[in-house]
C-alpha positions, 0 to 999 in steps of 0.5 A: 139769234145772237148779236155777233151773228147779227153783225157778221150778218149784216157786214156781209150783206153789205159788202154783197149790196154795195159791190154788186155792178149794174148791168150798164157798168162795162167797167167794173164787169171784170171785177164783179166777179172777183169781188163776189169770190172775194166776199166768198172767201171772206165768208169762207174764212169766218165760217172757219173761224166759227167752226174752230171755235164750235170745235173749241166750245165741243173740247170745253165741254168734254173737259167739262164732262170729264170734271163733272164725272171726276168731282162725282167719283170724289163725291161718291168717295166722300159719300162712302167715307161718310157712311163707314164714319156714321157706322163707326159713330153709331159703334162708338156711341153703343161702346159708350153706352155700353161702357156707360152702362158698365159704369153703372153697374160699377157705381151699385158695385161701388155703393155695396163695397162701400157699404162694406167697407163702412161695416169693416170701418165699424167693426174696426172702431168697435175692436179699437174701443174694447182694446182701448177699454181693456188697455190695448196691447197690455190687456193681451199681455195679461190674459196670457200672464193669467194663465192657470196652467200651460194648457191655459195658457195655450188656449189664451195664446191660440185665442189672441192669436186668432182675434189678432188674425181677425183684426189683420184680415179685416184691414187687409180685405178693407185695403185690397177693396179701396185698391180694387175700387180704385183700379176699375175706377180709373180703367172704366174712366179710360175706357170712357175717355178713350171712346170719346175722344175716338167718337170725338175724332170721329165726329171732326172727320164727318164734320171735315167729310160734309164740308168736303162733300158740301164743296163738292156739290157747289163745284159740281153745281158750277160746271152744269152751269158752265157746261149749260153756258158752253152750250148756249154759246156752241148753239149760237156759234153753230147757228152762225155757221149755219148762217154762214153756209147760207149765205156762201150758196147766196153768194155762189148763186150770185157769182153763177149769175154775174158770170152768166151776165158777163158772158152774154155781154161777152156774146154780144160784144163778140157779135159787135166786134165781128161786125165792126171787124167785117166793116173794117175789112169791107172798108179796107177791101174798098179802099184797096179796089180804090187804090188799084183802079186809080193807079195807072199802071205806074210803081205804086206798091199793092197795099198788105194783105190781111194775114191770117189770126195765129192757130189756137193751141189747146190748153189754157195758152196760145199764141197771141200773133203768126210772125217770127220771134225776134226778141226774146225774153232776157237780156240782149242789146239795144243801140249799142247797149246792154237791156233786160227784155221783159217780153218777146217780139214777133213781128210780121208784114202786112195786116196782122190780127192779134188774138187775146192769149187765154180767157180773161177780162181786158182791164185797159185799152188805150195810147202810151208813149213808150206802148203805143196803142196797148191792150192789158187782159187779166186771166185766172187759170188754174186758181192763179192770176195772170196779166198778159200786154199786148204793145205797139199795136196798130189799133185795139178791137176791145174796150175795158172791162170786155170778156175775150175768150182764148184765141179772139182777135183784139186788134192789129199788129202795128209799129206805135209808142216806142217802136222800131218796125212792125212787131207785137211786144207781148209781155206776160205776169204772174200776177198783176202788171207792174212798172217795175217787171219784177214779176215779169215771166218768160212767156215760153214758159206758158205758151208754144210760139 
């Protein structure tokens, strides 16, 4: 188990440890759940995050594959080019030993050439020696001048002639063999030169082909490497995400719960609410008998009836109050001057209940100078937070942090605060409550007065 998973761990275990409410908080009852939503979400965004980077390890190693596969197709090109180069090697070295063995053959050819032209050098010397001794061109002149007859002399014509010739082709057979020996001299000393120099060039390129080859293998030795590190690290991340998803269902189960706990103190609270609403009506009915038994049949005016709770709507909205409409929301006229009504006002005679507007969490309930007695629940609906105000009232049924459901009675009509008559001033948000109204809604919009 890797160290980031360790630290993502444990900052999420945390943040679960250090918010959980207690079950004596009343307070904190409506934010308890929102902030286990809220590390769920959190955990929800780092699971996505990991898997990003899971995916993102997965496409490095497919790169990585691709690379291995790519620099094994050069190696394999390598290895081809090696193998035609060692077989053109090996025919170079045999055209050298052949052409070697040709050389030879031609340096034995060479020595009885040599021997032979030593021989004609010989018999060249002896033939120079005996004209020498016999007085050179002169001596030939004799013998023919010495003729007896013409036949004579025809007979030493024809034997000068042929020791001449004899002498003549001699020298020519001497020339034409140093110039034969010369001229495969040079043509086996090219044929040789030239097969090293291809063997030469041949070796370079297999020695160029090894280094290449060489390089390829370390290359391809660090991808595997790479490729098993990516592993490692996609492992751990998956282990991470694994982790993640574990501590998502911890999280659910917990925000299931909470929100059983909440709503039994919500049934409970319900049960007190009832009870203390039935103490109040017993006391006003007492209070009411009081008053028409002490009167003596004088003006005294019947105290208000209790009307009844406004009819709850289906959906997610209903009318927090029965009564007429008698400020919109939007811009109208107050004492003479021009005002933007953020709410709408129904106002009604008597003991008017008023009813929470959705499901929710009442997040205040207390005395304001410009509100009076006013009550502020937050509702989530549909994935959106909404925040209604219910203003001037005579009195509040609810505390902070109270679960009230759609329709349920959280106190009387009342005329406190900044008020001119008995009437409800009911303001609904999109989002949080704000001083400035700015995200002030026209509760028409939601609900069907």
């Amino acid at each position: 188990m890797n160290k980031k998973y360790f630290i993502s761990l444990s900052i999420a275990a945390a943040l679960t440890i250090g918010s959980l409410p207690t079950l004596a908080t009343t307070a904190s009852a409506n934010s308890s759940v929102e902030d286990l939503k809220k590390q769920q979400d959190d955990v929800s965004s780092k699971k996505e995050e990991v898997n990003g980077k899971i995916n993102e390890k997965k496409s490095q190693i497919d790169q990585t594959i691709s690379k291995q596969k790519d620099i094994q197709s050069q190696i394999s090109e390598i290895s081809t080019k090696l193998k035609d180069t060692e077989t053109k090697i090996a025919e170079k070295t045999k055209e050298i030993d052949e052409t070697t063995a040709k050389i030879n053959k031609l340096k034995a050819d060479i020595e009885e050439l040599k021997k032979k032209i030593e021989e004609r050098n010989e018999l060249l010397k002896e033939r120079a020696r005996a004209i020498q001794e016999k007085g050179g061109s002169a001596n030939y002149l004799d013998v023919l001048l010495g003729a007896e007859s013409f036949g004579d002399f025809i007979n030493r014509v024809t034997a000068v002639n042929t020791i001449v010739s004899a002498d003549k082709k001699i020298m020519d057979e001497q020339k034409r063999d140093q110039d034969e020996l010369e001229k495969k001299q040079a043509e086996v000393e090219k044929e040789l030169g030239d097969l090293e120099s291809s063997k030469a060039n041949l070796e370079s390129l297999k020695q160029d082909l090894d280094s290449q080859k060489a390089k390829k293998a370390e290359l391809f030795k660090q991808l595997e490497a790479q490729q098993a590190s990516l592993k490692v690290e996609k492992a751990d991340l998956e282990q991470e995400s694994n982790e993640l998803s574990k501590m998502e269902h911890q999280l659910e189960g917990e925000i299931q719960a909470e929100q059983a706990r909440l709503a039994e103190l919500a049934r409970q609270r319900e049960i007190e609410r009832k009870r203390q609403a039935e103490a109040e009506a017993a006391k006003r009915a007492a209070a009411q008998k009081q008053a028409t038994s002490s009167s003596s049949g004088g003006s005294s005016s019947a105290p208000a009836a209790v009307a009844p709770s406004a009819p709850v709507s289906a959906g997610a909205w209903t009318a927090p109050a029965s009564g007429t409409i008698t400020t919109n929301f939007g811009w109208d006229t107050l004492n003479g001057k021009q005002r933007f009504h953020y709410g709408t006002d129904i106002a009604a005679r008597g003991s008017v209940p008023i009813s929470a507007a959705a499901d929710g969490y009442v997040i205040k309930s207390h005395y304001s100078s410009s509100y009076g007695n006013v009550v502020y629940i937050t509702h989530s609906i549909n994935g959106q937070m909404y925040t209604t105000v219910y203003a001037h009232m005579s009195s509040s049924l609810v505390s902070q942090g109270q679960a009230v459901n759609k329709g349920d009675q959280i106190g009387y009509m009342g005329n406190t605060g900044y008020s001119f008559g008995q009437h409800l001033h009911f303001e609904l948000y999109r989002g949080s409550w704000s001083a400035s109204h700015s995200n002030a809604v026209n509760p028409r919009q939601y609900i069907n007065f």
